[in-house]
C-alpha positions in Angstrom: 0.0 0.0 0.0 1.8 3.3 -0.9 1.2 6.7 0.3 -1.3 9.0 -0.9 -3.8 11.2 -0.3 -2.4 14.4 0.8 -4.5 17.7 1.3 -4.5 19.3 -2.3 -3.3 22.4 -1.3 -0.5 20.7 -0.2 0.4 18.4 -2.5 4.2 19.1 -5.1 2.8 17.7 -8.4 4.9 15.5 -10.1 6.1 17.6 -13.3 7.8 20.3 -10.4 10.9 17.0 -10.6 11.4 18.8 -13.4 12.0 22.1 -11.9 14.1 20.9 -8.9 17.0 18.6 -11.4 17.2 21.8 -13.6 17.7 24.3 -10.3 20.1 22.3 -8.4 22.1 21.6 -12.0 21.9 25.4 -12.5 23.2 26.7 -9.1 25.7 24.0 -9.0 27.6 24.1 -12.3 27.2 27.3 -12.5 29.5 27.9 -9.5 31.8 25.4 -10.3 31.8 26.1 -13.9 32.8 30.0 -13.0 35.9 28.4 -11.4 36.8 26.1 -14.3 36.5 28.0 -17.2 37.3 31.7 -15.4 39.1 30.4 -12.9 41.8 34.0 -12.7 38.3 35.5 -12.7 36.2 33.6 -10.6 39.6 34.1 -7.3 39.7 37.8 -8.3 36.4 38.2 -7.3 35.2 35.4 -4.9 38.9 34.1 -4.0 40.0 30.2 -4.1 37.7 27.8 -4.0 38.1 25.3 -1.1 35.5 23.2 0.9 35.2 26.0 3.7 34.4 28.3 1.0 30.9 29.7 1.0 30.4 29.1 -2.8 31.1 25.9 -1.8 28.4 25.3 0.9 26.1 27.0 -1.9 27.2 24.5 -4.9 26.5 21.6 -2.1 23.4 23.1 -0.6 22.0 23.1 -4.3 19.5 20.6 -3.8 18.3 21.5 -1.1 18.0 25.4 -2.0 15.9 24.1 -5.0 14.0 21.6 -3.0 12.9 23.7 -0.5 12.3 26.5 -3.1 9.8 23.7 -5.1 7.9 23.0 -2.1 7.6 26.5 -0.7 6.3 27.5 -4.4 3.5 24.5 -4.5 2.3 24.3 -0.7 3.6 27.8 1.0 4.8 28.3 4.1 1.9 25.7 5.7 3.5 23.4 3.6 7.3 23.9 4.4 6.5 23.6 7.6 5.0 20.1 7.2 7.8 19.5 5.0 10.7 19.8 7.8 8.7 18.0 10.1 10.1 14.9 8.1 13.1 15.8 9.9 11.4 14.4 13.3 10.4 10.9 11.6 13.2 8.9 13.4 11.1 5.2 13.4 12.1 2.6 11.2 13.2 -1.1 11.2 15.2 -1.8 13.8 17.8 -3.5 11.4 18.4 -0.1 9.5 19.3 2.0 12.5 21.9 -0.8 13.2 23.2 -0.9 9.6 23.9 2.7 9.3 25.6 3.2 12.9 27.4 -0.2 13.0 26.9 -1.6 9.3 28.4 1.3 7.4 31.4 1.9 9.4 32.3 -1.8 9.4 32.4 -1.6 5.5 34.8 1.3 5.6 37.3 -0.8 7.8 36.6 -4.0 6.2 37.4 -2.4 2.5 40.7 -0.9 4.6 42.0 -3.9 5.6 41.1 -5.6 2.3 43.7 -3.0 1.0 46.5 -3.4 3.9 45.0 -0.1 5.4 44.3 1.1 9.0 40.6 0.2 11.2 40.5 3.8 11.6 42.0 7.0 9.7 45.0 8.0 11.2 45.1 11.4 13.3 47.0 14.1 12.7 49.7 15.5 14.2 47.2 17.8 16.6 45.5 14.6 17.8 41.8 14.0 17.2 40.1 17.6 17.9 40.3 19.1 14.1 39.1 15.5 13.2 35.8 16.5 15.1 35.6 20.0 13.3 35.6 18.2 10.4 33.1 15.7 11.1 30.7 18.9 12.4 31.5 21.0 9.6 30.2 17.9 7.4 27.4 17.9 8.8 26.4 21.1 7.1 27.4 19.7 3.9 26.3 16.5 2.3 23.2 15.5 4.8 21.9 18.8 3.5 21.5 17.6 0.1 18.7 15.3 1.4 16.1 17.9 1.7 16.6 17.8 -2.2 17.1 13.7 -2.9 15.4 12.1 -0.3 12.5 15.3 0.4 11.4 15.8 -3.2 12.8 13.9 -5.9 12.4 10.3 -4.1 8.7 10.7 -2.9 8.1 12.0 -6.5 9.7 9.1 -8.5 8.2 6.3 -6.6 5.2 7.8 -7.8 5.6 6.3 -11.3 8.2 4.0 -10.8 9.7 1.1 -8.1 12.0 2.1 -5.8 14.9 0.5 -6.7 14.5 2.3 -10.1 13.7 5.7 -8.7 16.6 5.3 -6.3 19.2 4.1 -9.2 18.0 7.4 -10.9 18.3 9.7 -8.5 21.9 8.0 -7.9 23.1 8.7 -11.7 21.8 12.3 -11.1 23.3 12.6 -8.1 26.6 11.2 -9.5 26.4 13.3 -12.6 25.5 16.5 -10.4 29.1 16.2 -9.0 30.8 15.8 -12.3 32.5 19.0 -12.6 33.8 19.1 -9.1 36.1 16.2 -11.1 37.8 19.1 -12.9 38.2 21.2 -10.1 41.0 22.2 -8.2 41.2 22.7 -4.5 38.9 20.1 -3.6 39.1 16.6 -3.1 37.4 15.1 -5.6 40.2 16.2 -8.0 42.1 13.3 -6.9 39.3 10.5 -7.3 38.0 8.5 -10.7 34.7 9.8 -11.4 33.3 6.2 -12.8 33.6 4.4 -9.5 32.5 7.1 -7.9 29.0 7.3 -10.1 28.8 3.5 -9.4 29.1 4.2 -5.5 26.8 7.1 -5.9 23.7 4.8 -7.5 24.9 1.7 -5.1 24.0 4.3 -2.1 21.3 5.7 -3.5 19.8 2.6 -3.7 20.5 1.7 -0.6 19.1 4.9 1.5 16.1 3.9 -0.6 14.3 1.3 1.9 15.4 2.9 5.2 13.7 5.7 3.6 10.8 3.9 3.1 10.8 1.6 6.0 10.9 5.4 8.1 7.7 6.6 6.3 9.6 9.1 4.1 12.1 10.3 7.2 14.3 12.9 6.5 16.3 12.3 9.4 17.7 8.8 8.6 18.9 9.6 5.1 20.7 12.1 6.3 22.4 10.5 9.1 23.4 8.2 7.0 25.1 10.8 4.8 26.6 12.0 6.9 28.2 8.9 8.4 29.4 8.2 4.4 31.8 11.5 4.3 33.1 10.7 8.4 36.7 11.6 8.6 37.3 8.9 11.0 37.0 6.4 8.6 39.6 4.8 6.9 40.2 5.5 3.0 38.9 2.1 1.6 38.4 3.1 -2.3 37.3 1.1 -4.3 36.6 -2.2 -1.6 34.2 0.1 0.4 32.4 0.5 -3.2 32.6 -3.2 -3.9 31.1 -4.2 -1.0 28.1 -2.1 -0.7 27.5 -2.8 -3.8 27.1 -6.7 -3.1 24.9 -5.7 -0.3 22.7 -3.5 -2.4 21.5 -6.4 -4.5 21.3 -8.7 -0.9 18.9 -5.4 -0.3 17.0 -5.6 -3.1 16.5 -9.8 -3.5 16.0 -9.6 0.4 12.9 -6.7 0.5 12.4 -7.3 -3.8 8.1 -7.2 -2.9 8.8 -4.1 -1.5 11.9 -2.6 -3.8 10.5 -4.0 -7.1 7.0 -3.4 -6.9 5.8 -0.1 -5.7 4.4 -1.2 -2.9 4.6 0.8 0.6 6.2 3.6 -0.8 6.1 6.7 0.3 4.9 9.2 -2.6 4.6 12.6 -0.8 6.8 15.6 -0.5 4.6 17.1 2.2 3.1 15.3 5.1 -1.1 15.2 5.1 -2.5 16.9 8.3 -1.2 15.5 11.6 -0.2 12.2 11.2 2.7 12.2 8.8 2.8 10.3 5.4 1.4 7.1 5.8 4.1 4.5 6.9 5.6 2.1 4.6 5.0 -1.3 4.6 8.5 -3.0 6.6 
């Protein structure tokens, strides 16, 4: 049984996809793109380009700037507020609250020692304390992208497709989204392959896509387990961290297949219906 129903007045028809992917494209690239193509230009005015730099919080935050943007155009401010309270959904399966706390950092440290690496990153020189900045100042960085991913395009999708297809696509558009950061330098990605990082980007998105579910369209979850992704106590396990999730994706999928090959129990609103929430997924 999938969620439906909302009130009309509150309801992000399906076409506005359409308008989120081409804003969060926009404000992304276009940031990036400044720094690639004028890059004596782009430091002249705005100065180099790092991952404390405030065009870079806005090239990250571009989903959710569009997101939140989509469903503050189609519902108001009635429906924005409806739309955060997904951030206070925090029941699911039992199982995916222990995969994303224990589950996810185990695969970082088994693809580590796979590799002849460390359980753990090592620390630097000043011990653990910038380690911890890091890890907070993440924190405002890639979960935020959820209110975008997980808050509009993922309700939307599994409106017309399963969700083990509407989480694959949201994964190549989420890989593709990051593309030019491939070309820039300054920031990490310039040292990393872009093809196994698209392939992790779909094998995650498919993952997130039943604890999503399971949590009755929580925003909370999704991004928690964002954030635990990009920790910096985690060891570098590239590519075996990829590798393996992968291998558990499609356990995921043959496991809960009535569930992630069938639309069934999925949740299909952007904005919770009265009081009660969206109507919980079948787990």
């Amino acid at each position: 049984m999938s969620s439906s129903g909302n009130q009309s007045g509150h309801r992000v028809p399906s076409w506005a996809v359409v308008f989120f992917a081409l804003g969060t494209f926009a404000i992304t690239w276009s940031i990036i793109g400044g720094y690639i193509f004028f890059p004596e230009t782009a430091v002249r005015l705005f100065g180099e380009i790092s991952g404390s730099h405030p065009l870079y919080f806005a090239a990250t935050w571009a989903p959710a700037i569009a997101g939140i943007a989509v469903v503050f155009a189609f519902t108001g401010l009635a429906g924005l507020r409806a739309f955060f309270s997904r951030l206070l959904m925090w029941r699911c399966a039992p199982g995916w609250w222990a995969f994303i706390l224990v589950g996810l950092p185990l695969v970082f440290m088994a693809g580590s020692l796979i590799k002849g690496g460390p359980l753990l990153a090592p620390l630097p020189p000043e011990g653990a304390g910038p380690m911890f900045a890091v890890m907070a100042m993440m924190l405002f960085l890639g979960p935020v992208e959820e209110f975008g991913w997980r808050g509009v395009a993922q309700p939307i999708l599994q409106r017309h497709m399963a969700p083990v297809f509407a989480g694959a696509l949201i994964g190549a558009a989420w890989g593709l989204w990051h593309l030019p950061a491939f070309y820039l330098a300054g920031v990490v990605y310039e040292n990393w392959s872009f093809l196994p990082f698209f392939i992790g980007n779909v094998t995650l998105a498919v993952l997130v896509t039943p604890i999503f579910n399971s949590a009755r369209g929580s925003l909370l979850l999704p991004m928690l387990f964002h954030w635990l992704l990009i920790n910096p106590f985690w060891p570098d396990a590239q590519p075996w961290d990829t590798w393996i999730l992968a291998v558990i994706a499609v356990v995921v999928i043959w496991w809960k297949r009535d569930e992630m090959l069938t639309r069934r129990g999925a949740v299909t609103e952007v904005v919770p219906s009265g009081h009660g929430g969206l109507r919980p997924a079948i787990v």
